[in-house]
C-alpha positions as CSV (number, residue, x, y, z in Angstrom):
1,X,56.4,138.1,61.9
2,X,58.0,138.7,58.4
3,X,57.9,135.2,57.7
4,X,54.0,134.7,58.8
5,X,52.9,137.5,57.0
6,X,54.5,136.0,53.9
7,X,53.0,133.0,54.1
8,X,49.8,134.4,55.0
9,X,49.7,136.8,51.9
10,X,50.9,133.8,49.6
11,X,48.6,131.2,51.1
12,X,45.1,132.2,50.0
13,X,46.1,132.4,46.5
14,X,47.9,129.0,45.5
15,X,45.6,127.0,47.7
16,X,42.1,128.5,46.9
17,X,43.3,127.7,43.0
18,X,44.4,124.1,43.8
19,X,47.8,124.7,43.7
20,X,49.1,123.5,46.8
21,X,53.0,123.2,45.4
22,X,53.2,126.6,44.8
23,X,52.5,127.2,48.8
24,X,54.9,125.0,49.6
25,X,57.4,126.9,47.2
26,X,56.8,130.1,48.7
27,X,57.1,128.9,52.4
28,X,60.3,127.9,50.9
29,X,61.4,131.2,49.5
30,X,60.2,133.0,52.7
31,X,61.6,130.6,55.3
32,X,65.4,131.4,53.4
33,X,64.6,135.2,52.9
34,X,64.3,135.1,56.7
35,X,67.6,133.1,57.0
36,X,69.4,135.6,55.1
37,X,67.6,138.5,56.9
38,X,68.8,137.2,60.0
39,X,72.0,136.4,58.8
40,X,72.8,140.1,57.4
41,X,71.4,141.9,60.4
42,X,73.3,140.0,63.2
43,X,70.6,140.1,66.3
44,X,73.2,139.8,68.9
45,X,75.2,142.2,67.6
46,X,72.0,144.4,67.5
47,X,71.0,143.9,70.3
48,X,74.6,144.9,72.3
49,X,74.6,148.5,70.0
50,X,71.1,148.6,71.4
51,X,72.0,148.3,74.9
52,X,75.7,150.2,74.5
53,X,73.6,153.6,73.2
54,X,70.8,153.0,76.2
55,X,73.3,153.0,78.6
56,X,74.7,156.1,76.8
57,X,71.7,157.8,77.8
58,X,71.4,156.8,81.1
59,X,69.8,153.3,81.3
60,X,71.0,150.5,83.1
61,X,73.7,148.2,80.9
62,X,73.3,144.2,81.4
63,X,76.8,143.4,81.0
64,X,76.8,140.0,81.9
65,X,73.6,139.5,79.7
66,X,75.5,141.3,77.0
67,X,78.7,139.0,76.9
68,X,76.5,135.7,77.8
69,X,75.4,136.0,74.1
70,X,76.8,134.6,71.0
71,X,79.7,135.0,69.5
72,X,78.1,137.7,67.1
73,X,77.8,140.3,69.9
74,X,81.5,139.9,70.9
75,X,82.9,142.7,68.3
76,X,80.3,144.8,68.9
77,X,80.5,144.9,72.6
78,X,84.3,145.2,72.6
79,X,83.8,148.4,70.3
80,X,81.2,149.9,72.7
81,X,82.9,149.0,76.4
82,X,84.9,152.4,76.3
83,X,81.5,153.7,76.6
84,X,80.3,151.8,79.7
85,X,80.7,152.6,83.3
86,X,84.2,150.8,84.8
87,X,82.1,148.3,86.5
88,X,80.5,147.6,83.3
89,X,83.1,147.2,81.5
90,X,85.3,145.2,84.1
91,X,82.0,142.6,84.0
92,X,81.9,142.4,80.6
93,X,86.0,142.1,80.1
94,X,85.6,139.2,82.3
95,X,83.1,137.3,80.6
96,X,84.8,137.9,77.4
97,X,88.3,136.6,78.8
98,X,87.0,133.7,80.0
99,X,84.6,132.5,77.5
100,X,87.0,133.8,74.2
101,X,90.7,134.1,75.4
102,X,93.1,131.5,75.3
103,X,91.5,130.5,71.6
104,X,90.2,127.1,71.9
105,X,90.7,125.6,68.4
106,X,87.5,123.4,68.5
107,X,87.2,120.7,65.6
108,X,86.9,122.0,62.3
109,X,83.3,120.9,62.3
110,X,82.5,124.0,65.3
111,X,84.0,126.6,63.2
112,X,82.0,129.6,62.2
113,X,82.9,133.4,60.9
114,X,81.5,134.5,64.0
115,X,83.6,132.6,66.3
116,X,86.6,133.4,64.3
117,X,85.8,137.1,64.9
118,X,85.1,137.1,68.3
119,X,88.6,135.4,68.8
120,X,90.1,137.8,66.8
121,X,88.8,140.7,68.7
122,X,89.4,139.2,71.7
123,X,93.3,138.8,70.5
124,X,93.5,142.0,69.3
125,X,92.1,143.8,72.2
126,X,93.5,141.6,75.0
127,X,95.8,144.0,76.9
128,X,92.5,146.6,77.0
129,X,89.8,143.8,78.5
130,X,92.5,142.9,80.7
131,X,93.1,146.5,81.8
132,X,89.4,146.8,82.0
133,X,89.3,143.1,84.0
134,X,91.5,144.7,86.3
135,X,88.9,148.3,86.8
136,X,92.0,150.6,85.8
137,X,91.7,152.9,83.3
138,X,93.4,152.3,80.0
139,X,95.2,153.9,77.5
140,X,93.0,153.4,75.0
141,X,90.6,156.7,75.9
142,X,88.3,155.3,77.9
């Protein structure tokens, strides 16, 4: 909506004054100001703190939902599963296990930061998501 209203607000002014590549430039300049935006802000990521402080209050968590998305989400839901219910968390440890743990070292072409992380956390938090896997209580505080 960012991007449209832009576009609409530069539109009218470069094409009513015949200057058509000046619209193009500013598409341009919004379409990557919307790249970065979305690049900064992580939706995934958003959208799992979202759901981690619902469930917090009482509303139902989506776990599977919540580890079927990217890679971006995985740190973020990781950091919030000592807030959700065991069976929660043991849905969520089990996607995450399967989908991020043994790292698959892809071609260098399928690398991303993200990835990286989310095998990172995964790593670093194995012997808790496999405590959770398993519906025990861990350590960790939980």
């Amino acid at each position: 909506m960012v991007t449209e209203d832009a576009i609409r607000r530069w539109n009218p002014a470069p094409v009513l004054r015949s200057y058509r590549e000046r619209f193009a430039f500013g598409a341009l300049v919004a379409g990557f100001l919307l790249l970065a935006g979305l690049h900064v802000l992580s939706p995934d990521a958003l959208i799992v703190r979202t759901n981690v402080s619902h469930a917090q209050a009482g509303h139902r968590f989506d776990a599977g939902y919540a580890a079927s998305l990217s890679a971006d989400a995985v740190p973020a839901l990781v950091a919030g599963m000592a807030k959700l219910s065991p069976a929660e968390r043991s849905e969520a440890a089990t996607r995450i296990l399967a989908e991020w743990f043994p790292p698959i070292y892809a071609d260098w072409r399928a690398w991303s930061w993200s990835r990286r992380e989310a095998r990172r956390v995964t790593e670093e938090n194995r012997a808790r998501l496999l405590c959770w896997k398993a519906g025990q209580r861990c350590e960790s505080g939980d």
